[in-house]
N, C-alpha and C positions, 0 to 999 in steps of 0.2 A: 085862314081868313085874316085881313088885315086889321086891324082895328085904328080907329083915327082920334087921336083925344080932342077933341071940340070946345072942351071949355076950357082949356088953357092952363089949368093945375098942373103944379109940377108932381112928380111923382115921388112920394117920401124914399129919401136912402135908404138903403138897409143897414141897420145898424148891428156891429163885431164884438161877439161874444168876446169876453175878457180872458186870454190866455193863464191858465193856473201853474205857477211857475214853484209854485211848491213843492209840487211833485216832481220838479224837474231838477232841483237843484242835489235831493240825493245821488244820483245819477252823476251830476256834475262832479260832485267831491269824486264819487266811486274812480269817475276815467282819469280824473287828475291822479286819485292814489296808485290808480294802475299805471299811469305814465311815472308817477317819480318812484314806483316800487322798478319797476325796469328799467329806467336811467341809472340807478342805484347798484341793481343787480348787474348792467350793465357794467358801470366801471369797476365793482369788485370781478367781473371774470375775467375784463380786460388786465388788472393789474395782475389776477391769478394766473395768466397766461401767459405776462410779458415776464412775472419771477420764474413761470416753469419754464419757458425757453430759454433764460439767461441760467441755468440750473442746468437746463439739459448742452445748450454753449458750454460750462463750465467741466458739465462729467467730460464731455467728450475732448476740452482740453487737456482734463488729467489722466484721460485715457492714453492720449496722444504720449501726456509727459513719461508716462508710466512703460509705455513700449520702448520711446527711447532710454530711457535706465533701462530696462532690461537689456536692451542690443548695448550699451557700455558695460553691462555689467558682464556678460557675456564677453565682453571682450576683456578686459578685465582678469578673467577669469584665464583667456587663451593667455594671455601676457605671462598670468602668474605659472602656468602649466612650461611657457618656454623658458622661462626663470630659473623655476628646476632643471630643466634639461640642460640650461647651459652650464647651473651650478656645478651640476653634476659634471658636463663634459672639461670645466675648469680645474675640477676637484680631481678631476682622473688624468688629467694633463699633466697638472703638478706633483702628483704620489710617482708618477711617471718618469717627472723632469729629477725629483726626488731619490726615486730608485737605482735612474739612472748615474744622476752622479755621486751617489754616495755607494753605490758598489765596490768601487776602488777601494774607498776610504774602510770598505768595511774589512774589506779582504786583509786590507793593512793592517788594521785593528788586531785581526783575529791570529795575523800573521806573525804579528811583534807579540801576542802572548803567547802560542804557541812554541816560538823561539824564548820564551823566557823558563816553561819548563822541559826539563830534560827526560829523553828515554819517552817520550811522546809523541805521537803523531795522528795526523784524522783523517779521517776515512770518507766521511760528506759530510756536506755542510748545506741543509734548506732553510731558506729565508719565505716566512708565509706573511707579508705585513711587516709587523716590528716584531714579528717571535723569531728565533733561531735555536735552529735543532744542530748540536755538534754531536757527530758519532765519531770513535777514534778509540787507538787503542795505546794503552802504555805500557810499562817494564814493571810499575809497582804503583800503591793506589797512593804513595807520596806525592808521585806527579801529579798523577790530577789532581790534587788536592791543590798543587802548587799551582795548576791551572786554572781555576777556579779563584784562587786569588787571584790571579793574574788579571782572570779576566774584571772582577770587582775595583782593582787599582786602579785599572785601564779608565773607570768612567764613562765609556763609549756602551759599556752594558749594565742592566740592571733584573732583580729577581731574577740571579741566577740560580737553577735548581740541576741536582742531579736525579736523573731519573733511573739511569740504571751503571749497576757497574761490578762484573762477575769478572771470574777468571774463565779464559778460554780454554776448552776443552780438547779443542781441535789439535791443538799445538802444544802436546806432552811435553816435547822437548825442553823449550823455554817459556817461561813464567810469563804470559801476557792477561792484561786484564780490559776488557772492551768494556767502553762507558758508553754513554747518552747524558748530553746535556742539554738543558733548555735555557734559555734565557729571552731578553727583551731588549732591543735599541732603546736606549733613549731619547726621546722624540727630539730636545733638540742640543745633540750631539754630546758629548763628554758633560760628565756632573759638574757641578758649581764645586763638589766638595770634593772631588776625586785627589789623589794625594799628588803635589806637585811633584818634580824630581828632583832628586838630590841635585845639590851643586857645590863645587869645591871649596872649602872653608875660606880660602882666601882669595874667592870671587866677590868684586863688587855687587853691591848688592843694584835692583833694576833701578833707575832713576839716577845713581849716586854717578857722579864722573871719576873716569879713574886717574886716580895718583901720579902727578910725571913721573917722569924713570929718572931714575939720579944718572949724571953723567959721572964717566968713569976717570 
């Protein structure tokens, strides 16, 4: 049904209960401390996350640095191994180059003392390194005695030792006595102190010029 206002009154507002804002302001602090406790936490995980990326960037460049040293040091390593080997193939070159030319020189050696004692002769002669083994036989044990000097004047040897030296049995007839002797080269060549040789009294001495010849 309609109803019709006839007399003309307005009709009073209604009047708005008063909002209690009391209640509302705990709430207010609450969501603000919940927003700046999260802003907060916020940028501490962001910076926790940008050190442990730049941490984990850093292992895996020392990881990087780390492999490469190992691959030089392994090399490194092959360098030092061919090192040796060549030392080696150099060192065996030169006892070679060594061997070879001082074989002469040694035969000479052993040649010119052997011609200094008499009623002597040898039998073999092994060179194992710098040792040498002389086997031989003499007429009486003066000689080798004298050869053994000989070979100590010489200079070219040293720690000469005799090892053996009987009379032979084989050969009733005449007096022979078979020796063994050892000795050692000198590594580099004739002793400093080895006795020089004689020279004729009235040789100038090395250095001095000699005396003109009187004319006659």
């Amino acid at each position: 049904m309609i109803r019709i206002n006839l007399l003309g009154q307005l009709k009073p507002k209604a009047t708005r209960r008063p909002v209690d804002t009391g209640a509302a302001m705990p709430l207010l602090f609450i969501a603000a401390g919940l927003i700046f406790g999260c802003a907060i936490l916020f940028y501490f995980y962001h910076s926790w996350q940008t050190q442990l990326n730049d941490e984990n960037k850093r292992i895996q460049q020392l990881q990087a640095q780390k492999t490469e040293l190992e691959q030089i040091k392994l090399q490194v390593e092959a360098f030092d191994k061919q090192k040796i080997v060549l030392q080696q193939r150099v060192q065996t070159i030169e006892q070679l180059q060594r061997d070879r030319t001082g074989g002469q020189e040694l035969l000479d050696q052993v040649a010119n003392t052997v011609s200094r004692a008499e009623n002597l002769w040898l039998t073999s002669m092994t060179k194992k390194g710098a040792e040498l083994t002389l086997q031989g036989a003499s007429a009486s044990t003066n000689s080798v005695a004298n050869f053994i000097t000989a070979l100590k004047r010489s200079g070219y040897f040293q720690k000469i030792e005799i090892k053996e030296a009987k009379q032979d049995d084989k050969n009733a007839g005449v007096q022979t006595f078979l020796f063994t002797i050892n000795a050692e080269i000198a590594p580099s060549g004739p002793v400093a102190n080895a006795p020089a040789q004689a020279r004729p009294a009235n040789a100038p001495a090395a250095g001095t010029p000699a005396a003109p010849a009187k004319k006659g």
